[in-house]
C-alpha positions in Angstrom: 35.8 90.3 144.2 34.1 89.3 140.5 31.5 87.6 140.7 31.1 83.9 139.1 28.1 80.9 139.3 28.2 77.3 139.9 26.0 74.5 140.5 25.9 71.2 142.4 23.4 68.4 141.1 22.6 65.1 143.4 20.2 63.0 143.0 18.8 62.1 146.2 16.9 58.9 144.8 19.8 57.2 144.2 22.2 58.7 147.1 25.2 60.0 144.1 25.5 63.1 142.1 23.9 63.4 138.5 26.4 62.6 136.3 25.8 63.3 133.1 23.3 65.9 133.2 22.9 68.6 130.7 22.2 72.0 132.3 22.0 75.5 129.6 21.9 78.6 131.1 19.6 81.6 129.9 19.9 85.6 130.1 16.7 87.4 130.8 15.5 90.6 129.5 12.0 91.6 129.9 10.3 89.0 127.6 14.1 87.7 126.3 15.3 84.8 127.1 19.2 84.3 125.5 20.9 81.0 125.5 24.3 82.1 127.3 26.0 78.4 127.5 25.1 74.8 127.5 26.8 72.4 130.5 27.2 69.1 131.3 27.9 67.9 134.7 30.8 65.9 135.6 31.3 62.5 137.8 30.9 64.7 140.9 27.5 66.3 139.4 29.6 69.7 139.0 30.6 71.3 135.8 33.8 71.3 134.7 34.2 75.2 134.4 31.9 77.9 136.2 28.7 78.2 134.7 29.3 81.7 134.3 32.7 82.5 134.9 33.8 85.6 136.4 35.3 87.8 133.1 31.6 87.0 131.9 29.7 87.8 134.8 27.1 90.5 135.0 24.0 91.4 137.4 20.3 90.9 136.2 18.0 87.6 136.1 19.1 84.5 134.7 17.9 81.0 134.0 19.3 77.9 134.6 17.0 74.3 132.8 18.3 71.2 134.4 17.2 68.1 132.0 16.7 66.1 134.5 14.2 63.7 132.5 17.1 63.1 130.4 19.2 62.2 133.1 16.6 59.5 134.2 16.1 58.1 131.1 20.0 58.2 130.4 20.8 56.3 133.3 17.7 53.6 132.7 15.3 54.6 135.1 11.9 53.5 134.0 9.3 56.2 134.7 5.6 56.9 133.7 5.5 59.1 130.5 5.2 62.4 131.0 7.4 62.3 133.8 6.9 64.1 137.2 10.1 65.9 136.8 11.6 66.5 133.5 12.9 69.8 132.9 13.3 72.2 135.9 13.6 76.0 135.3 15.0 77.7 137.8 14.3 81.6 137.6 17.0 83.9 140.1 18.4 87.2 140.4 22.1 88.1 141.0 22.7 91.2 142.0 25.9 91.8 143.3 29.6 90.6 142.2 28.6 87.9 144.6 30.1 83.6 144.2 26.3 82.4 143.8 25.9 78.5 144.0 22.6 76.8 142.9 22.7 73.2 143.6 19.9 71.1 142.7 18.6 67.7 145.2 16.9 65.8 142.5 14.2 62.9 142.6 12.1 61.7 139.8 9.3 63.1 142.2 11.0 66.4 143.6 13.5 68.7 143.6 14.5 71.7 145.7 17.1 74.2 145.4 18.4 77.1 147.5 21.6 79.5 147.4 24.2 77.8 148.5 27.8 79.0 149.8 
């Protein structure tokens, strides 16, 4: 089995998924950090394709940014400048040809994450 990721965004304020949201992925390397790809998720707060798709994948610690204070202020949410949450780093290791899943419940005052199936 190749190994492939993917994500799941909902926003848990508003009871929908995040439409619209951009989400870039980084490679880490020691004190690297490489831009692999740049996503945006669909009507069903997916991307399109895998985030990284199985002929890419590779073991090691990635990166993935949600812009989530885009996403608020793209769908007209008024919020207090600086936001709560704006952009969300989330720091993870794969480490096996593995399907890992990172979805993303998303407030403007929270978010948690977990791997998912």
């Amino acid at each position: 089995m190749s190994g492939f990721l993917t994500t799941h965004v909902l926003d848990t304020a508003r009871g929908c998924p995040a439409a619209g949201m951009r989400i870039d992925l980084f490679k880490i390397d020691g004190e690297t950090r490489a831009l692999v790809r740049s996503l945006t998720t669909n009507a069903d707060g997916r991307t399109d394709s895998q985030i990284l798709p199985a002929a890419e994948f590779t073991t090691g610690t990635f990166e993935l940014v949600f812009f989530a204070g885009d996403y608020f202020d793209a769908i007209g949410m008024e919020l207090a400048e600086p936001k709560f949450v704006d952009q969300i780093p989330l720091r993870f290791g794969m480490s096996e040809a593995s399907h890992y899943h990172v979805p993303l419940l998303l407030s403007p005052f929270s978010f948690s994450t977990y791997r998912g199936s």
